[in-house]
C-alpha positions as CSV (number, residue, x, y, z in Angstrom):
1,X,0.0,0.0,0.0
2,X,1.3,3.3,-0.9
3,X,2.1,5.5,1.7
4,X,-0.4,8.4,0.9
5,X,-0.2,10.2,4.4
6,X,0.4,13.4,2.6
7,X,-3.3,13.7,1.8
8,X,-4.6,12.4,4.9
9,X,-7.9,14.6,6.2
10,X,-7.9,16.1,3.1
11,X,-9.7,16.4,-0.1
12,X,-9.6,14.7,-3.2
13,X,-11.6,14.8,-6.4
14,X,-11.4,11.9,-8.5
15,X,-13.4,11.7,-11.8
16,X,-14.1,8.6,-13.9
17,X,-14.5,7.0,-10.1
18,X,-17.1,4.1,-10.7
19,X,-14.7,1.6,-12.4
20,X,-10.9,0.7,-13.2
21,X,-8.6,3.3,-12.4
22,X,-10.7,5.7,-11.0
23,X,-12.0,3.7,-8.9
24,X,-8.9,2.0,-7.7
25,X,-7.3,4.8,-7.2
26,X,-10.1,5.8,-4.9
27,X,-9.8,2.9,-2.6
28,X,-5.6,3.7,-2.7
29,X,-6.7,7.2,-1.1
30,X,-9.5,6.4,1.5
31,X,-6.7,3.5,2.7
32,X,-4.5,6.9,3.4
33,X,-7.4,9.0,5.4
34,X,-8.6,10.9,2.4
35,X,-11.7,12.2,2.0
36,X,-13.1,11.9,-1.7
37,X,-15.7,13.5,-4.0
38,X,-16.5,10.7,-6.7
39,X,-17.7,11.9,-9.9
40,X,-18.8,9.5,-13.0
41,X,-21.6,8.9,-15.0
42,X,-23.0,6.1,-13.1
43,X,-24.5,6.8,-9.9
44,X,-25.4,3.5,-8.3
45,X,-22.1,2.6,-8.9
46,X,-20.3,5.6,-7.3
47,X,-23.0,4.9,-4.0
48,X,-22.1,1.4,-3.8
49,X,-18.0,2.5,-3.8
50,X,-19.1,5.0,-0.7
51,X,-20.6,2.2,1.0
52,X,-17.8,0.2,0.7
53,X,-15.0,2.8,1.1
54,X,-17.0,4.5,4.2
55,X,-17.4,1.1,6.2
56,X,-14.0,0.4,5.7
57,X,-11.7,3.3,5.9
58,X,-14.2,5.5,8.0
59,X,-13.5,9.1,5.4
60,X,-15.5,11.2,4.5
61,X,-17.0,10.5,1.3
62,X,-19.7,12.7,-1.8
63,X,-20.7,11.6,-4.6
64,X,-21.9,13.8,-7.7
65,X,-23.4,12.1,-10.9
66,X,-21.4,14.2,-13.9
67,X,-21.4,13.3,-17.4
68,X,-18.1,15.2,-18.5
69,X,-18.7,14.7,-22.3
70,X,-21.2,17.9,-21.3
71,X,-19.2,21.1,-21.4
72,X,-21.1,22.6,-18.5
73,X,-20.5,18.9,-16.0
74,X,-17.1,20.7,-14.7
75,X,-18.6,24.0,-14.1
76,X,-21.3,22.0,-11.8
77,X,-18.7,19.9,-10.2
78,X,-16.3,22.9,-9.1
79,X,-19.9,24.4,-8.0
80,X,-20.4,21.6,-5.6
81,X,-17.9,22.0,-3.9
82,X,-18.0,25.3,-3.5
83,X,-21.4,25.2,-1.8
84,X,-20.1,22.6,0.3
85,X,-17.5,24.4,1.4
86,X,-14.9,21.4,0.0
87,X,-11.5,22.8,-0.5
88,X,-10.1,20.0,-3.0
89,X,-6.3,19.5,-2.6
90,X,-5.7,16.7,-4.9
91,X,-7.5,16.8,-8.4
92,X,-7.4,13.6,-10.1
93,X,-8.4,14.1,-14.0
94,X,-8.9,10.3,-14.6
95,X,-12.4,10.0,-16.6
96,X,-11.3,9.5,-20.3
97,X,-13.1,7.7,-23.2
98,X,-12.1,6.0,-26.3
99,X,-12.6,4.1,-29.8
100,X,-11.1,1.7,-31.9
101,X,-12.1,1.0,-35.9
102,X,-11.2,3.0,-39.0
103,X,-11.4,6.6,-38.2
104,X,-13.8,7.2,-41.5
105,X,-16.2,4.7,-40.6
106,X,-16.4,6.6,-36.8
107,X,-19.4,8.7,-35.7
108,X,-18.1,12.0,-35.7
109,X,-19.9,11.9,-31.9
110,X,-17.6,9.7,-30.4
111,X,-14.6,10.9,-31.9
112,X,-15.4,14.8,-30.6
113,X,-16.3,13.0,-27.5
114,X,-13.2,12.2,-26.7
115,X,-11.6,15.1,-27.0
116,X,-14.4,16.7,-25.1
117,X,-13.5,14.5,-22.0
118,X,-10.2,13.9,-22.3
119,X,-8.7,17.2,-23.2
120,X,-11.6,19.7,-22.5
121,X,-13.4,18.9,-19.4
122,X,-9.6,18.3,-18.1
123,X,-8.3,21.6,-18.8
124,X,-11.9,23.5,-17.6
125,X,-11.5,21.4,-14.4
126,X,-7.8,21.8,-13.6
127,X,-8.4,25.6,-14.8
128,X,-11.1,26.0,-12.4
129,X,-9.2,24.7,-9.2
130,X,-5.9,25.1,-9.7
131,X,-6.5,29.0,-8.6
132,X,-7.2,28.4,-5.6
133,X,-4.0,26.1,-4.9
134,X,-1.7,28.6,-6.2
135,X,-3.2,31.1,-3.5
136,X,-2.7,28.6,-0.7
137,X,0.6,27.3,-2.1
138,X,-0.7,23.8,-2.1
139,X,-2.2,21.2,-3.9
140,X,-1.5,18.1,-6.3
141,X,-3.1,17.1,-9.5
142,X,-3.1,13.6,-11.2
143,X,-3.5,13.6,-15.1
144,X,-4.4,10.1,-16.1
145,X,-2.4,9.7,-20.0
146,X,-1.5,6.9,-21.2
147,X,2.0,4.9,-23.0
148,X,-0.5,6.1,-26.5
149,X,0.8,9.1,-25.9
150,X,4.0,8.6,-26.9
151,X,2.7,7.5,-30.5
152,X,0.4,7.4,-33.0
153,X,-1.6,5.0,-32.9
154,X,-3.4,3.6,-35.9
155,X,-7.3,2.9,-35.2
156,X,-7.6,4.5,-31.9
157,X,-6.2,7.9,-33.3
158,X,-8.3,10.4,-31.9
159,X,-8.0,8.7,-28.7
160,X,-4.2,8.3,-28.5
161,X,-3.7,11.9,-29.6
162,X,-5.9,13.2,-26.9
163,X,-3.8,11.4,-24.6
164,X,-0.3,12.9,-26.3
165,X,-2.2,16.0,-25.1
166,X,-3.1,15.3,-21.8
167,X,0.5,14.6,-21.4
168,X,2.0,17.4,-22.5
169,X,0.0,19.7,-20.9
170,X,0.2,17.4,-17.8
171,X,4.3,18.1,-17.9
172,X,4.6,21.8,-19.3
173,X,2.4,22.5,-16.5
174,X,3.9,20.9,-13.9
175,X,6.9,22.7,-14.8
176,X,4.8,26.5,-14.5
177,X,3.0,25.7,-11.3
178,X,6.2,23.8,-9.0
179,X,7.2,27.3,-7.8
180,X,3.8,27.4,-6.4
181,X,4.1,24.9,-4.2
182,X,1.4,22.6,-6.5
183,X,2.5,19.6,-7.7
184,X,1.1,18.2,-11.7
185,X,2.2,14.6,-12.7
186,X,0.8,12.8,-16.0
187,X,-0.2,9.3,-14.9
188,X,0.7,7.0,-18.2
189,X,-0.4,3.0,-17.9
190,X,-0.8,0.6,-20.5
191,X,-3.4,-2.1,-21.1
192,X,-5.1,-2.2,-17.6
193,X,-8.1,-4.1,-15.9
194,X,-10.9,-2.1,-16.2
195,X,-13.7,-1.3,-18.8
196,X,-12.3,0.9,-21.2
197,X,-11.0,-2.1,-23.5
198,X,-14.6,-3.4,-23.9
199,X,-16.2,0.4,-24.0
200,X,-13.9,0.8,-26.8
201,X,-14.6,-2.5,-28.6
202,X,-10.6,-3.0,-28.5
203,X,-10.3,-6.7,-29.5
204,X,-9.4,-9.1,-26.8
205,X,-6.9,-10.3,-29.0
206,X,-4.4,-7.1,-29.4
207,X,-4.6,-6.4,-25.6
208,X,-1.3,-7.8,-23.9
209,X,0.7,-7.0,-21.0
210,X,-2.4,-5.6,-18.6
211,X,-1.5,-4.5,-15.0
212,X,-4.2,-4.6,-12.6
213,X,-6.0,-1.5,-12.3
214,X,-4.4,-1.2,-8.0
215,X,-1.3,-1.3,-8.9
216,X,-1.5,1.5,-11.7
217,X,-2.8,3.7,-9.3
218,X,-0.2,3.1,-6.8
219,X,2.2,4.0,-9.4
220,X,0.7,7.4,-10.3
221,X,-0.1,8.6,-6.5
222,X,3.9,7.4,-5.5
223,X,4.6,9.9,-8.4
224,X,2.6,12.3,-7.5
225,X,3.8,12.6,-4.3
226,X,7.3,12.1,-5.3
227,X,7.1,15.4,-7.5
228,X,7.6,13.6,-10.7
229,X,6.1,15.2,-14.2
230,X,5.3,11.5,-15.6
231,X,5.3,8.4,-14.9
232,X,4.8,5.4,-17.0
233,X,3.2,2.4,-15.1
234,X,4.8,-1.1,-15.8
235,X,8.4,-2.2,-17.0
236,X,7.9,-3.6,-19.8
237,X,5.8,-0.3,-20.7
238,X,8.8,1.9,-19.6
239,X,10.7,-0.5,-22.1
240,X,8.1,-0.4,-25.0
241,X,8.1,3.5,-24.8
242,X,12.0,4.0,-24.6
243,X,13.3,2.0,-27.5
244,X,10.7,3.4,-29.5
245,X,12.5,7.0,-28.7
246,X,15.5,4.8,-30.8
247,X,13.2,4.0,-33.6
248,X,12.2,5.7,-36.8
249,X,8.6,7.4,-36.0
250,X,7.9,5.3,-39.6
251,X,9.0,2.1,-38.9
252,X,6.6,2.8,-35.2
253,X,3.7,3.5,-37.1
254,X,3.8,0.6,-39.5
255,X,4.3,-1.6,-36.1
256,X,1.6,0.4,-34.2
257,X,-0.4,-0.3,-37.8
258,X,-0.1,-3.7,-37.7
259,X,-0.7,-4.2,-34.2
260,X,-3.8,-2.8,-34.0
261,X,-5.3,-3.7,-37.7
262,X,-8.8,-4.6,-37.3
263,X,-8.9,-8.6,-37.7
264,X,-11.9,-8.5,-40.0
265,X,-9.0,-6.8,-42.8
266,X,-7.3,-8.5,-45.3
């Protein structure tokens, strides 16, 4: 168990909460002595992690149904709080959304969907709280990317570009922010249990290597709290990503190409 004692009594927002990541990173904080707002789509699901987390941890726990594919869902979830009186010291921008086929067979839907959730509702959330942990010189944000951000990836393109930015924006402002005393680090797994595969309608087939979704979200709170930028989750991840840095961004596509090929092609 990571030792998470630096947000103990504290608050922390976690989105995406009712299943993989989000919601094991959940359980990794209310096992430190945090206090969480959950935020997802599904409601039951988020009352059922309350229940479980309250009886066994004892924290302080809300739950707020958001759909973040809605532009307004972060404005209502910073309002929340605010009439609440919740000061949130660890944001964790975890909801994301994807797809997998040929891009020009997509629903245009989907595809600006995922950008609205991954990129958009993450910058209007961090945006809307990080103010307020500039002014008290404290506070920590988690940006969940992923190892697609470190390529393109063929048939998921929209998704692994949206992650590339999450990234980025995840590092370049950790960098503006560390003087601050506020600490930004991009969270990047690969395959991981949870839902997303299936969501996604990723083949079982071309999904290798998963980490279990606890052990991910170890990883990214250790970093976070170690004042790291990034983190990538997983050796043979950190592996993948490096000696691709040695590759031809060519010869990467074609692999990434092949790899993720629909099976139904010739």
């Amino acid at each position: 168990m990571a030792n998470l004692d630096c947000w103990r009594g504290k608050w922390a927002l976690v989105t995406g909460a009712s299943s993989g990541i989000g919601w094991a990173l959940a359980e990794e904080l209310a096992a430190g002595g945090t206090h969480l707002l959950l935020t997802a789509r599904r409601k039951q699901r988020l009352v059922k992690l309350r229940r479980e987390l309250r009886s066994t941890y004892g924290v302080q726990i809300e739950v707020l149904a958001a759909d973040l594919a809605d532009p307004a869902a972060p404005q209502q979830i910073f309002a929340f709080t605010e009439e609440r009186g919740i000061t949130v010291n660890l944001l964790v921008n975890n909801a994301g959304v994807g797809s997998y086929g040929e891009f020009r067979s997509s629903k245009v839907e989907s595809e600006l969907a995922i950008v609205q959730v991954n990129c958009s509702a993450m910058v209007h959330l961090t945006r809307l709280y990080l103010p307020g942990m500039v002014e008290r010189q404290s506070g920590d944000i988690l940006i969940v990317s992923s190892t697609a951000a470190y390529q393109g990836v063929p048939y998921m393109a929209t998704y692994a570009a949206s992650k590339a930015f999450d990234l980025l924006f995840a590092e370049a402002l950790a960098r503006e922010v560390e003087r601050y005393g506020v600490r930004v680090c991009a969270l990047c797994p690969g395959p991981t249990t949870s839902e997303f595969g299936k969501v996604a309608g990723v083949p079982d087939e071309i999904v290798v290597n998963v980490e279990p979704a606890n052990h991910v979200a170890r990883v990214g709170l250790r970093a976070l709290a170690a004042g790291e930028h990034s983190v990538i989750s997983g050796f043979t991840n950190w592996v993948g990503v490096e000696v691709q840095r040695l590759a031809p961004r060519r010869f990467v596509m074609s692999a990434a190409e092949m790899l993720f090929r629909p099976p139904h092609r010739e």
